[in-house]
C-alpha positions in Angstrom: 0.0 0.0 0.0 1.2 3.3 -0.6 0.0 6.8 -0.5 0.4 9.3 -3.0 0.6 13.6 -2.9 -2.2 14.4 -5.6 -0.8 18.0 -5.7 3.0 16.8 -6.4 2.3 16.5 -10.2 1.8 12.9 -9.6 1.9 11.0 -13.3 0.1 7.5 -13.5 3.0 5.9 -15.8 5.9 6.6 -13.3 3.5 5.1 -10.5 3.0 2.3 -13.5 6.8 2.2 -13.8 8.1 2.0 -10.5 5.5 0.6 -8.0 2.9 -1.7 -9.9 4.6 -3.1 -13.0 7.6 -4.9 -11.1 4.7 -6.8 -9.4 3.0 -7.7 -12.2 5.6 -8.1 -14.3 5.8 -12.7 -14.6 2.3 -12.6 -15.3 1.5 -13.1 -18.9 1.2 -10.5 -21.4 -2.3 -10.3 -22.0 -2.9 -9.7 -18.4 0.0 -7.1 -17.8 -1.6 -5.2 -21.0 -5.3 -5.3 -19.1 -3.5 -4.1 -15.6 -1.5 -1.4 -17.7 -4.8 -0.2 -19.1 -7.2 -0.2 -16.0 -4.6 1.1 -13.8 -3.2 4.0 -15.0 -6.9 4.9 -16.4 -8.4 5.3 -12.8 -5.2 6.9 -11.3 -5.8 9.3 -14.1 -9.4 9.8 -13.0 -8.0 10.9 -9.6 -5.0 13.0 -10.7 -7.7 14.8 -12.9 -10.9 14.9 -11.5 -11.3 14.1 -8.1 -9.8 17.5 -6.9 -8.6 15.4 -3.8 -5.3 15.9 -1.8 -4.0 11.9 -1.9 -4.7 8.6 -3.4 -3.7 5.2 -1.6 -3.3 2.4 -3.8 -3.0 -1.2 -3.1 -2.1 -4.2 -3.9 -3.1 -7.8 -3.3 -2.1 -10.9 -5.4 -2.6 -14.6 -4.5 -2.1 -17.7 -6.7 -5.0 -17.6 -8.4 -5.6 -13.7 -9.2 -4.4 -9.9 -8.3 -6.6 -7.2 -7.0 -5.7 -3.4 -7.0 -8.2 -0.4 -5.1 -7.3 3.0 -5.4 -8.6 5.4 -3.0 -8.7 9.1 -3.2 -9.9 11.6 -1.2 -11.9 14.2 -3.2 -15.1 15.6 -4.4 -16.4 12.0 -5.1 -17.2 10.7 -9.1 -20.9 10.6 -9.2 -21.3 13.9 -6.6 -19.0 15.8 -9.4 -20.9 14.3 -12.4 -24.3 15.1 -10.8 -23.1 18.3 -10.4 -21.5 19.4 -13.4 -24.1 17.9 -15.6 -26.7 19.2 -13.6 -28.9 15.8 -13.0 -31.4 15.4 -10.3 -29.5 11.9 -8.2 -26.4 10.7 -8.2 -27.9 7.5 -9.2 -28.0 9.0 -12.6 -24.3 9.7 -12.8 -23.8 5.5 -12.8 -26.2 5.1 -15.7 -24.3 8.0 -17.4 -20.7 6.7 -17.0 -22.1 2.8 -18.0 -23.0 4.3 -21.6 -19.8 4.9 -22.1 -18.9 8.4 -23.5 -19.4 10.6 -20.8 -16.7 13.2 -19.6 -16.7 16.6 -17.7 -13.8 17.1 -19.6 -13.9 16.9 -23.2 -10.9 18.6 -23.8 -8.7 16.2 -21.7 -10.8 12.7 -21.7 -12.9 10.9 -24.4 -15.5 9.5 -21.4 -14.2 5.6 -22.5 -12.1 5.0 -19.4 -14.5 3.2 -17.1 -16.7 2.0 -19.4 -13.8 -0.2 -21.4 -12.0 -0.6 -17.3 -14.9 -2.4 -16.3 -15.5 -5.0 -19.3 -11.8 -6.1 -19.1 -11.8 -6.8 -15.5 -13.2 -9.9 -13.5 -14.5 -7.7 -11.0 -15.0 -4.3 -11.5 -16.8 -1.6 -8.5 -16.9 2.0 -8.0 -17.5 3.2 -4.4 -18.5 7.2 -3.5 -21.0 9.2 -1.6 -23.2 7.1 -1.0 -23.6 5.0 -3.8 -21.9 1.5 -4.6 -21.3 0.6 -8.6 -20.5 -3.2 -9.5 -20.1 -4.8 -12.9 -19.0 -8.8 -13.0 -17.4 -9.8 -16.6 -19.6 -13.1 -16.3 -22.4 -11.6 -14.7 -25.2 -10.2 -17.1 -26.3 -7.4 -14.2 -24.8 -4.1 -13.7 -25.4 -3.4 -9.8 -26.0 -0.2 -8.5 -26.7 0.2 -4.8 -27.6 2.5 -2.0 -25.7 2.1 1.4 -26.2 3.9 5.1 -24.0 7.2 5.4 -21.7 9.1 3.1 -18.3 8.2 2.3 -15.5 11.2 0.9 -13.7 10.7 -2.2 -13.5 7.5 -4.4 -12.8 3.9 -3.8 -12.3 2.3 -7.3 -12.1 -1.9 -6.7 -10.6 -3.8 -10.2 -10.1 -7.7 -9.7 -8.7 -10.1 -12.6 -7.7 -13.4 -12.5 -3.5 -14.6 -13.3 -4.1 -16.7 -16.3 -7.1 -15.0 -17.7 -7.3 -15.5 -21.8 -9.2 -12.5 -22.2 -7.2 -9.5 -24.2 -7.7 -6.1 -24.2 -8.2 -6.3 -27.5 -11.2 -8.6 -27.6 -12.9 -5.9 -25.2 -12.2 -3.2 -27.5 -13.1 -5.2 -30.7 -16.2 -6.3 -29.3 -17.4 -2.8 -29.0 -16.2 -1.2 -32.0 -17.0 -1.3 -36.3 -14.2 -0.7 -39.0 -10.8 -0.3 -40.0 -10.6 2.5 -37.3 -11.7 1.2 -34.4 -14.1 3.7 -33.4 -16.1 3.3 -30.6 -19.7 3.1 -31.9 -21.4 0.2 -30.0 -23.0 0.2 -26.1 -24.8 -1.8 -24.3 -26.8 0.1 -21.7 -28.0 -1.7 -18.5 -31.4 -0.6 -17.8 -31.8 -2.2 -14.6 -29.5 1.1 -13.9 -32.6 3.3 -14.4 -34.9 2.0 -11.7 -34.6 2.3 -8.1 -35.7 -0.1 -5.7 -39.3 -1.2 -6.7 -39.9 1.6 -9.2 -40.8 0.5 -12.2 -40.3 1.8 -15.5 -43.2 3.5 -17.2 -43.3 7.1 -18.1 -41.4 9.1 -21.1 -39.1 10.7 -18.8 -37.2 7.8 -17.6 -37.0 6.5 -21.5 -35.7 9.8 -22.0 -33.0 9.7 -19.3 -32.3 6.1 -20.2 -31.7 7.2 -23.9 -29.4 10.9 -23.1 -26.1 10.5 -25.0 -26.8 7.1 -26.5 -27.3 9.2 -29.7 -23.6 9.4 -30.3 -22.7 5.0 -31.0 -24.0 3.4 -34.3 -25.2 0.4 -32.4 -26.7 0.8 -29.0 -27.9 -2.6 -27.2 -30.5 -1.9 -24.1 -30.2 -5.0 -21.6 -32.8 -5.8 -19.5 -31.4 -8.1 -17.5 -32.9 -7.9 -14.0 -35.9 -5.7 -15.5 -39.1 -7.4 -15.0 -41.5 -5.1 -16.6 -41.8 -1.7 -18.7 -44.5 0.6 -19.1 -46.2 1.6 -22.5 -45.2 4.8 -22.4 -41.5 3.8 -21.3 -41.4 1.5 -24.4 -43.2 3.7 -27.2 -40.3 6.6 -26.2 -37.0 3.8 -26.4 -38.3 1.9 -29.3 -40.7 3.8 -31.5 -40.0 7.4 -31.3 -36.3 7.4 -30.7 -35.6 5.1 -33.4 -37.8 7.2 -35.9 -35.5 10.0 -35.0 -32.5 8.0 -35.7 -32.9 5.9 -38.5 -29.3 5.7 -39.0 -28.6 3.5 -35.8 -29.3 0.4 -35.2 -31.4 -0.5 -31.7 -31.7 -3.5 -30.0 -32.5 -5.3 -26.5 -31.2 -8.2 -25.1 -32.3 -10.3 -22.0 -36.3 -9.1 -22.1 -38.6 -11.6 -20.1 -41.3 -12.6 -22.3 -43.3 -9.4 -20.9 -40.5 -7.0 -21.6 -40.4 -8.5 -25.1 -44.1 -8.4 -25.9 -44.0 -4.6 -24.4 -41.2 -3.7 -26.9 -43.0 -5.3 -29.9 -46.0 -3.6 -29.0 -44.0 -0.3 -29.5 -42.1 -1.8 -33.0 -45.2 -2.7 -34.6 -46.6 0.8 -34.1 -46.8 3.3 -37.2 -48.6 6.2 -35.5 
C-alpha cells in the first residue's frame, strides 16, 4: 500500500513504472496489458478529476488472481458528475458513466475510461457518496446500490484473474466497427434506471435512459434484472427514438417474455 501527494504532479505511468509493473511483471502479457490499461486509467481519473489531496493504492495478489483499489480523497465521481451535468441523483451519474462516452472534460478525456475498465476486468466496482457501482465480466447485471451514510472521495475496486485468456483487445473489438476502431457500440444496462421497486413507465425515464446514446451506431438496451416496462416507457425507447435515428441500429437483449411483448408492441406501431 502506498499513499500518493495528488498536488505533487503525480503521473500515473511513473507510478505504472516504479511501483505496480515490477509486481506484475511474470504474469502473462495479455494480463499485464489489461493491468496497464485499467490502472493508469483510474489513477488518471484521480489525478484529474477528483480534486482530492492523496490517493492510496493497493495491492493484493494470491495464486489464483491480483486485486488493486485505489482510493482518493476528493469531491467523489458521481457527486461531481451530478453536479456538473446538472442531474437530479447521483444514481444518474452511474447510468451516465455505464453508456460509455461521458466526460466533464472533453478537452482532456474521451468519457471511455471506465466504461472499457470495467469489461476487461473480472470484478469491476466504483464506491462514492453514497452510492456502490459493480459490474461482474460473467455476470449479465450491472449493480447499483444504496448504502447507510456518506463516504468522501472515491474507492475504485478492479479484480482479474493470473491466467485469464481474455485481451484487451477482444474488449475493444467487441465494442467497435471498421478499420478504425471507433467506438460506436454500447450496451446500456437498464436495470441502472430504476430504483428499488420503481418500475419503468413514463417518457421521462426513457428519456434519461436514452441521453447520450445518440452518439454510437449500435446501441444494445439489456434488461437483465428488468421485469416489466411501461407503455409509455417502451413507445419513447423503441418507437419514437428510433424514428428519430434511422441511422442506428437498436436493439434489447435479455427481455422476459413481458418486456419483449412490451417492446414489440411499441415496434409494430406506425402512428
Amino acid at each position: 500500500m502506498e499513499t500518493y501527494d495528488l498536488n505533487s504532479n503525480l503521473a500515473e505511468d511513473i507510478v505504472w513504472d516504479s511501483d505496480i509493473k515490477p509486481l506484475v511483471s511474470d504474469l502473462p502479457d495479455n494480463v499485464r496489458d489489461i493491468w496497464l490499461y485499467g490502472f493508469t486509467e483510474m489513477l488518471n481519473n484521480a489525478i484529474d478529476h477528483s480534486s482530492g489531496q492523496a490517493v492510496i493504492v493497493q495491492l493484493q495478489r494470491t495464486a489464483i488472481d491480483t486485486q488493486i483499489i485505489i482510493n482518493d480523497d476528493g469531491e467523489g465521481i458521481f457527486k461531481k458528475i451530478q453536479r456538473e451535468l446538472q442531474l437530479h441523483d447521483e444514481r444518474h451519474a452511474v447510468l451516465e458513466l455505464a453508456k460509455g462516452k461521458l466526460t466533464t472534460d472533453p478537452d482532456r478525456h474521451t468519457g471511455q475510461g471506465i466504461f472499457f475498465t470495467s469489461r476487461m476486468f473480472d470484478e469491476f466496482a466504483i464506491l462514492s457518496g453514497s452510492i456502490y457501482f459493480s459490474h461482474e465480466f460473467n455476470k449479465a447485471e450491472d449493480w447499483i446500490l444504496e448504502r447507510d451514510g456518506f463516504k468522501s472521495g472515491t474507492t475504485v475496486f478492479m479484480k482479474l484473474n493470473n491466467n485469464t485468456s481474455r485481451t484487451s483487445k477482444q474488449v475493444f473489438d467487441s465494442f467497435s466497427s471498421g478499420d478504425d476502431y471507433a467506438f460506436t457500440k454500447t450496451v446500456v444496462p437498464v436495470r441502472l434506471a430504476q430504483y428499488g421497486n420503481e418500475r419503468l413507465v413514463s417518457r421521462s425515464q426513457a428519456k434519461r435512459l436514452l441521453a447520450g446514446v445518440d452518439k454510437f451506431k449500435v446501441v444494445v438496451f439489456d434488461f437483465a434484472g428488468v421485469d416489466a416496462i411501461g407503455q409509455a416507457f417502451s413507445d419513447e425507447v423503441f418507437r419514437v427514438f428510433k424514428k428519430q435515428h434511422p441511422e442506428m441500429q437498436v436493439m434489447s437483449l435479455n427481455a422476459n417474455r413481458d418486456v419483449a411483448q412490451m417492446i414489440r408492441r411499441a415496434e409494430s406501431t406506425d402512428t
